[in-house]
VOZADO-511817 format. One record per residue (C-alpha): x, y, z. Coordinates in steps of 0.05 Angstrom, whole numbers, plus 5000, padded with zeros to 4 digits. Example, Ala and Ser with C-alpha at 12.3 -4.5 7.8 and 13.67 -1.06 7.14 Angstrom:
VOZADO-511817
524649105156 527349795143 
//
This chain:
VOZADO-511817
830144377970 830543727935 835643587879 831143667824 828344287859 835344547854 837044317784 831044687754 833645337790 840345227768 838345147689 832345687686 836946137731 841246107665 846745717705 847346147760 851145617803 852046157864 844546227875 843645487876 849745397924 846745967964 839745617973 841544957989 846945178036 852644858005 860545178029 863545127965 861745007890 864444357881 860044077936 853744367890 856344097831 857643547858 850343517891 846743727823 851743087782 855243657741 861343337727 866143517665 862842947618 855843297627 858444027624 861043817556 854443457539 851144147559 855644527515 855844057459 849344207454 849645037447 850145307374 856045797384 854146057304 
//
């Protein structure tokens, strides 16, 4: 699975970051974060972005 394979499951998957780990392999969740380019500058782009209300 390519990265933007894995990217698309990991957003319409609603974040589900153990699936994604799970299908490219990965030992740890770091590593897939890491892979997808989820660092803490993005993650508070992302929720930034979500009306809490």
């Amino acid at each position: 699975m390519c990265k933007a394979g894995a990217y698309q499951v990991y957003i319409q998957s609603n974040c589900n970051i153990g699936l994604v780990m799970h299908l490219l392999n990965h030992s740890s969740i770091v590593m897939t974060l890491a892979y997808l380019g989820l660092n803490q500058v993005s993650t508070e782009e992302m929720l930034d972005s979500i009306d809490f209300g």
